[in-house]
N, C-alpha and C positions, 0 to 999 in steps of 0.2 A: 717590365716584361710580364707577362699575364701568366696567372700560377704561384709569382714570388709575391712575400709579401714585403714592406718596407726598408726589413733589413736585409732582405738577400736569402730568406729561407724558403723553401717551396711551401707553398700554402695546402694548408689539406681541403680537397675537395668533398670532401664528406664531414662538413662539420655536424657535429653532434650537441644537441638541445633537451631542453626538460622534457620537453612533446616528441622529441623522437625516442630519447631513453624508456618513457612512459608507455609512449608506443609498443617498443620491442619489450618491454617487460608485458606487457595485456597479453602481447600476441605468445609469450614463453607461458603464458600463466593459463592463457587456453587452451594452449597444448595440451600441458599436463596435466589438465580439468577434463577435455575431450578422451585422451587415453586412459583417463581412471573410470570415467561412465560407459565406454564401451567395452571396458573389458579386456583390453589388449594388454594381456601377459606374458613373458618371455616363455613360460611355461606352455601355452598356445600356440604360440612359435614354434617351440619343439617339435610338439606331438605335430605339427603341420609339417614339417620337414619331412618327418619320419612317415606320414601317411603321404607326403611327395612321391618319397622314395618306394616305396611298393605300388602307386599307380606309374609309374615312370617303368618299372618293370614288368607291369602286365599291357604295356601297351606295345614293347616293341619285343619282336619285330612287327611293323606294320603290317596288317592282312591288306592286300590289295586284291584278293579273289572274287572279289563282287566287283567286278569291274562295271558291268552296267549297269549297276545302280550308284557307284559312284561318280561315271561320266555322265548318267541323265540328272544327278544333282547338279553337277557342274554344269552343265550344258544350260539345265534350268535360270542359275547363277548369274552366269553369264548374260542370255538373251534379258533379264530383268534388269541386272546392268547396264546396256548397252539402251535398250529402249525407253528406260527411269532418264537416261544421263541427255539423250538426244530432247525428249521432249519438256526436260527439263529446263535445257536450253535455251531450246527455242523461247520456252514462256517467258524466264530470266531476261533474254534479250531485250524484249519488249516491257516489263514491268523494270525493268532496270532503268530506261528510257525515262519511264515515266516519273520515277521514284527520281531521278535527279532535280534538284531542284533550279540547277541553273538552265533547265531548260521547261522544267512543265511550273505552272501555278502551284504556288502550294493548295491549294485545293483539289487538285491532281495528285502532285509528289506527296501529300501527307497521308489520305487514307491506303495510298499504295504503299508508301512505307510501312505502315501500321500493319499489311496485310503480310508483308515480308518479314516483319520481326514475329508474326504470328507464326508463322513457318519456320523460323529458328527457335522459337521456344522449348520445343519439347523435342527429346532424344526419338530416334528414327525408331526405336522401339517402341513406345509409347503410341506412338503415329501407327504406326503396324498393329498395335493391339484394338485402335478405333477402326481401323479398315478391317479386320479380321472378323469386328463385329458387324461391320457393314454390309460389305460385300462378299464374308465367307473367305475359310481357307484356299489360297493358291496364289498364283502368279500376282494377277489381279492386285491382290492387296500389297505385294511388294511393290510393285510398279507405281503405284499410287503415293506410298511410305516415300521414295526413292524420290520420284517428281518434286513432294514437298520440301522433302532436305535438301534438297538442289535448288530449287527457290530460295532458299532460307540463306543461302551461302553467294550463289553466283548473281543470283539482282543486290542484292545490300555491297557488293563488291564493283561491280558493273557499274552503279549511280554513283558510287564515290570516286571510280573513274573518272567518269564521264563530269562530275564538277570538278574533278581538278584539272581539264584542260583548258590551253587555251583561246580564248574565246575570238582571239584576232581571223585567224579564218573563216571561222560561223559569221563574224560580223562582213568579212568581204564575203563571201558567198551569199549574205541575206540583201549587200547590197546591190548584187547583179540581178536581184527577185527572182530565183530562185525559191521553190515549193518548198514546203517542211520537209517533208521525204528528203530532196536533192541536198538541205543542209546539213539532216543527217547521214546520206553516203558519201559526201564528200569532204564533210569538213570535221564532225564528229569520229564515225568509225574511222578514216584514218589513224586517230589519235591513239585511240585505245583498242584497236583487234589487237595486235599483239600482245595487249593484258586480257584480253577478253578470254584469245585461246590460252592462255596458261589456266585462268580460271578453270575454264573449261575442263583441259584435262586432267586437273588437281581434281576436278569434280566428278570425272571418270574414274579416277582411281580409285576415288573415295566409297563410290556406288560399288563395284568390285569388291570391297570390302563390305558394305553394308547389307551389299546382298544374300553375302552366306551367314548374315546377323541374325535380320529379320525373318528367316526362316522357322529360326528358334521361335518363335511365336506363331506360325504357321501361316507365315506370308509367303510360300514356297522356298524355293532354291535351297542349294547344301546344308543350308542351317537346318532346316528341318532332316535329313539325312543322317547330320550329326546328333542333334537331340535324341532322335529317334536310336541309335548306338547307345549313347548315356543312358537312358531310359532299360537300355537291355544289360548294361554290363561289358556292354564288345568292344573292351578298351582298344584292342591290336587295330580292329577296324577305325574306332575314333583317329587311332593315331595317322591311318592313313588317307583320313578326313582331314584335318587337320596338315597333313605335308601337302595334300592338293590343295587348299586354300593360300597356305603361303606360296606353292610355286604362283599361284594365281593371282598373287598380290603383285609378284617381281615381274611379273612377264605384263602385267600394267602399267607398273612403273618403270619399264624399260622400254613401254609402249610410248609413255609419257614424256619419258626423256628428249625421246626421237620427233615428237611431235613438236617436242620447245624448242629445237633444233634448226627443225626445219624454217617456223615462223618467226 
């Protein structure tokens, strides 16, 4: 029986060696080499608790009296969102395609991969701070930040789909000669739309969130609303920054739910 070993006792599935002991000993020993050079003291701790507790109390009650300037943040948020995630898409579609390699040359699937791991590389912040110097503070530079991170996630996702199907339908469909187009609307997206839109709307969620990130650097939307609070001291307002970001996070993800739902 698989588990027992010769005499009838359950065999431990986690056996233990010189290389893993030695292993977990490096990784314990870097720990506590890493927390001594950074300075993390329980005493640190403390006073961090303690400075918790006196912002946690000049924030609430939330001010919500500036209402329109914190729904044209949102609003801002949003429309970056929603037009980052669409045409994000759309582009992922196509370089997802390409980037599979069971269907393009690799001389195709490789510099497009190459271009997709280039767009995962760096945090949407970072992206936002090159577009900010580009094309100047606003919308603009979110929407751009927003595209790449969406590239970065939904073609690298998309191409690993799209080779792990299988290939018996593309192969009848290519034998009726059938166009490339026709093999991929009918024998490929079959396969994989239904992971495509989950993608997708994990990718919407995600912009949702990014969008009131990159602000903080002055790629528009809420994040710069919020900075701009921190910068003055308006904690009651931040806080009510801050509760319209999270309702805005749920009311995506319940956007999202309904969408995986349906497909």
């Amino acid at each position: 029986m698989a588990g027992l070993t010769a005499d009838g006792k359950v065999e431990n599935p986690f056996k233990a060696s010189w290389a893993t002991r030695v292993g977990f000993a490096a990784v314990i020993v870097y720990l506590f080499y890493s927390v001594s050079t950074l300075g993390l003291t329980f005493d640190r701790l403390m006073i961090g608790l303690v400075e918790s507790e006196r912002l946690l109390a000049r924030m609430f009650p939330p001010d919500f009296s500036r209402t329109n300037l914190l729904l044209g943040g949102l609003a801002e948020s949003l429309q970056i969102a929603i037009i980052s995630s669409f045409f994000g898409i759309v582009i992922s579609l196509f370089l997802g395609l390409l980037a599979a390699r069971n269907m393009m040359p690799s001389i195709i699937s490789t510099p497009v991969r190459g271009f997709i791991a280039l767009c995962r590389s760096f945090h949407p912040v970072i992206i936002a701070i090159l577009f900010v110097k580009a094309v100047g503070f606003g919308a603009l530079a979110g929407i751009l930040t927003l595209i790449f991170a969406s590239i970065g996630f939904i073609a690298k996702l998309f191409a690993e789909a799209i080779e792990e199907i299988s290939f018996k339908p593309v192969e009848a469909i290519r034998a009726t000669g059938a166009s490339f187009v026709s093999v991929i609307l009918y024998a490929v997206m079959p396969q994989v739309f239904t992971r495509f839109i989950g993608f997708a709307s994990y990718q919407l969620d995600s912009n949702l969130r990014n969008s009131t990130m990159v602000g903080i650097v002055g790629a528009g939307g809420l994040g710069g609303t919020l900075f701009s609070a921190f910068q003055r001291f308006d904690y009651d307002f931040v806080a009510a920054i801050l509760i319209t970001i999270i309702a805005l996070i749920l009311v995506g993800e319940f956007l999202s739910n309904v969408v995986r739902r349906i497909f």
